[in-house]
N, C-alpha and C positions, 0 to 999 in steps of 0.2 A: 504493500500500500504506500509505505514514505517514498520507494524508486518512482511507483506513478507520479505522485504528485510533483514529486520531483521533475520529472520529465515534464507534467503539466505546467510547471510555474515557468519552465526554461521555456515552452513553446509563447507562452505570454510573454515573457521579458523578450524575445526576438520580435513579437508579433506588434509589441510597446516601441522596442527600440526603430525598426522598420516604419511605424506610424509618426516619431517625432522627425526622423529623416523627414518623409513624403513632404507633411506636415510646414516642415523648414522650408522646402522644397517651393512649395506654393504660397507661402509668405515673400522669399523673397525673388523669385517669380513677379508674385503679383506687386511688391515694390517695384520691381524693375521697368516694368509696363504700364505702371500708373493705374491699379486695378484696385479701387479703395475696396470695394467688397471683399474682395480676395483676400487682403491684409487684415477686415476686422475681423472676419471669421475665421481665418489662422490662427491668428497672434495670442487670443484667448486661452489656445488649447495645447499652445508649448508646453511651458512648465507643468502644464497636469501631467504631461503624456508622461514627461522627464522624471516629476515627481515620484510616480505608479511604480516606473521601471525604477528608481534605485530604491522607492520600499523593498520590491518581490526581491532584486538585487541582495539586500539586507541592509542598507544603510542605515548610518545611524540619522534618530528620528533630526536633530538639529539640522542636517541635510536635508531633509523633505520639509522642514518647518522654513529654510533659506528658499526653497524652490516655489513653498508655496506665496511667500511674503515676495517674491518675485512676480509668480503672478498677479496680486493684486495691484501691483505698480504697473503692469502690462499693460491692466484693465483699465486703469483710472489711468493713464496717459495717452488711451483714445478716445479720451474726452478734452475739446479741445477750452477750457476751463483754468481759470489759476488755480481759481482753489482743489480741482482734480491735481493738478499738478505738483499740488503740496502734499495730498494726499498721496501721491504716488509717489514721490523722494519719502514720504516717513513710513512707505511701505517696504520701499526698494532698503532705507535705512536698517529697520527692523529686519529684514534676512543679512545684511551683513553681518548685525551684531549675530546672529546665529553662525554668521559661520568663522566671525571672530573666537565664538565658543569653541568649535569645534576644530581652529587650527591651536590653539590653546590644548585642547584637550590630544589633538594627535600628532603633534609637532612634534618633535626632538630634537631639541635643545642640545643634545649631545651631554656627553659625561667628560668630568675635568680630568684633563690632562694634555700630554703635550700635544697630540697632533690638533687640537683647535685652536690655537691661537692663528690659525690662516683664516678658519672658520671664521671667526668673532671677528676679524679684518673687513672679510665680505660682508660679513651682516652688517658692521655698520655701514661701509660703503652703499649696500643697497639700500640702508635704512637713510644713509643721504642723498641715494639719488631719488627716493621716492618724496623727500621733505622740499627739494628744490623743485620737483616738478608739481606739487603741492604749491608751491609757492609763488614759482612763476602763472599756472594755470588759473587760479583765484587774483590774482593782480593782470592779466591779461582778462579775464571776466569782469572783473568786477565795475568799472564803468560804462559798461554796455548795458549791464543787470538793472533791472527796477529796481526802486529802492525797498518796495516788500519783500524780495527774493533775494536780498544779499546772503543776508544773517541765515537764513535756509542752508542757501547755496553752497557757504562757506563752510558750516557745520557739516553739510553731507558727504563735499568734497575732505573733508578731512576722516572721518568715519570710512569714506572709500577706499581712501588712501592706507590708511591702516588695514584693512581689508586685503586689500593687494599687494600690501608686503607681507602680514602672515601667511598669505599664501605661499610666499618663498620656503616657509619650514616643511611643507610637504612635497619639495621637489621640485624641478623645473616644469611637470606638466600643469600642475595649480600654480605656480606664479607665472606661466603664462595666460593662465586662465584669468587671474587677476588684472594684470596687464591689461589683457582687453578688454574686460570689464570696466578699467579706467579711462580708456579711448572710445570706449561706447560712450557713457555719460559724459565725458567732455563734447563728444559732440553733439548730443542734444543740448550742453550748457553753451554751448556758442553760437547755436541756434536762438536761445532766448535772448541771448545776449548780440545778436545781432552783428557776430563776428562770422569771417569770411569761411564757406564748409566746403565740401566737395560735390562732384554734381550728386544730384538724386542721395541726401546726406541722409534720408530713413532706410537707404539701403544696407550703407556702411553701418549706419548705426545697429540695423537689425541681425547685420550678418557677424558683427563683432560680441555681438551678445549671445546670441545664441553660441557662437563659438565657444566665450567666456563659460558660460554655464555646461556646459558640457563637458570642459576643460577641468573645470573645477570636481564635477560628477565623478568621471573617471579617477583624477587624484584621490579624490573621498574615498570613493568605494575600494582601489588599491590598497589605500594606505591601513584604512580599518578593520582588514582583511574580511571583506563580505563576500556572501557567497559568489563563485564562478559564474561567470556570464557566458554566451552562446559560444563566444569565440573559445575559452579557455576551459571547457566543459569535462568535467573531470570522468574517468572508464566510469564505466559500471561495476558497484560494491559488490563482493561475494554473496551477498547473503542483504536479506529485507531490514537486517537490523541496523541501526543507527548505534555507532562504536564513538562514545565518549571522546572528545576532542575533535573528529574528524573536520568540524565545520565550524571555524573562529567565528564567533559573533563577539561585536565590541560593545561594550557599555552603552545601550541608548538605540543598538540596533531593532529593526523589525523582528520580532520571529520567525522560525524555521516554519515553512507551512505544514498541517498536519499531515 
């Protein structure tokens, strides 16, 4: 009965992962062609799809809690509105601090001794190139911005910022993930701000985020060791029973399906 299910949750997680592709697909498609239809009935349905697939995946819950607090900033920034807008930076805010938690929670810091002192070298270096680019990006925004939307702006941009450097403790595939998460939202904030963007800038934006998140996904679910996904699909067990250890779940994951 666990091998069925087993097999059953792997045919979802491919049948999930296959549908945020498509999904993607037709989002920025229909960005590219100027198909508003197209974009508001995609864009709604990323982060669930993403969400679904790293529950069955096993992640831990502060990752689908990022994914979901992603969507609702999706949602409330196709409304073209200020105060949607505020609503969606303090939704988009709220999944950072989750996964502030959760780089927190699965980062490694490393143990003392000699070979980190090269480490501790980079970290701060990246921790000043992320404070410079912080710095320039808010002072290049900042008088284009309404004067309602500084104080926001600047707040969110720094929460980002943080965001995108803890992503650096889980590796290069989540602090690329982060990265562009920070190139997404900067170009919606120079969009409001009235600064110069690239042609058809909901493209870039869309296609850098979606990137981000997925970037980030994968790093998670590595790192926390959750269950195997389609590509890395483990033989088949000797026997129906489930052998104590076999399947790492981390503190905060989904459960194993019955």
């Amino acid at each position: 009965m666990r091998r069925v299910s087993t097999r059953h949750a792997r045919v979802l997680t491919v049948a999930l992962g296959v549908s945020f592709a498509l999904v993607s697909a037709v989002d920025l498609v229909s960005l590219a062609v100027g198909l508003d239809i197209g974009h508001a009935v995609a864009k709604p349905l990323l982060m669930p799809l993403l969400a679904v697939y790293a529950h069955l995946r096993g992640g831990p819950r502060l990752l689908v809690g990022a994914l979901l607090c992603g969507w609702g900033g999706d949602v409330l920034l196709l409304l073209d509105a200020e105060p949607a807008f505020l609503a969606g930076m303090a939704s988009f805010a709220a999944g950072h601090v989750c996964y502030l938690l959760l780089f927190a929670k699965l980062g490694n810091p490393g143990k003392p001794g000699e070979g980190n002192a090269p480490r501790r070298r980079a970290g701060r270096l990246t921790a000043a190139a992320y404070a410079l680019a912080l710095l320039v990006t808010v002072a290049l925004l900042w008088p284009g911005l309404p004067a309602g939307l500084r104080g926001p702006v600047a707040a969110y941009s720094l929460l980002l910022t943080a965001m995108a450097y803890g992503a650096t403790r889980l590796g290069p595939v989540a602090a690329a993930g982060g990265a562009l998460f920070m190139l997404s939202d900067t170009l919606i904030a120079t969009g409001v701000a009235d600064r110069p963007q690239p042609p058809r800038p909901d493209l870039w934006i869309m296609l850098t985020y979606l990137a981000a998140q997925y970037l980030l996904v994968t790093a998670v679910l590595r790192v926390s060791g959750a269950r195997p996904g389609p590509s890395d699909a483990e033989p088949p067990e000797p026997s129906c029973a489930t052998h104590p250890g076999s399947r790492p779940v981390t503190s905060g994951s989904a459960p194993a399906p019955p």
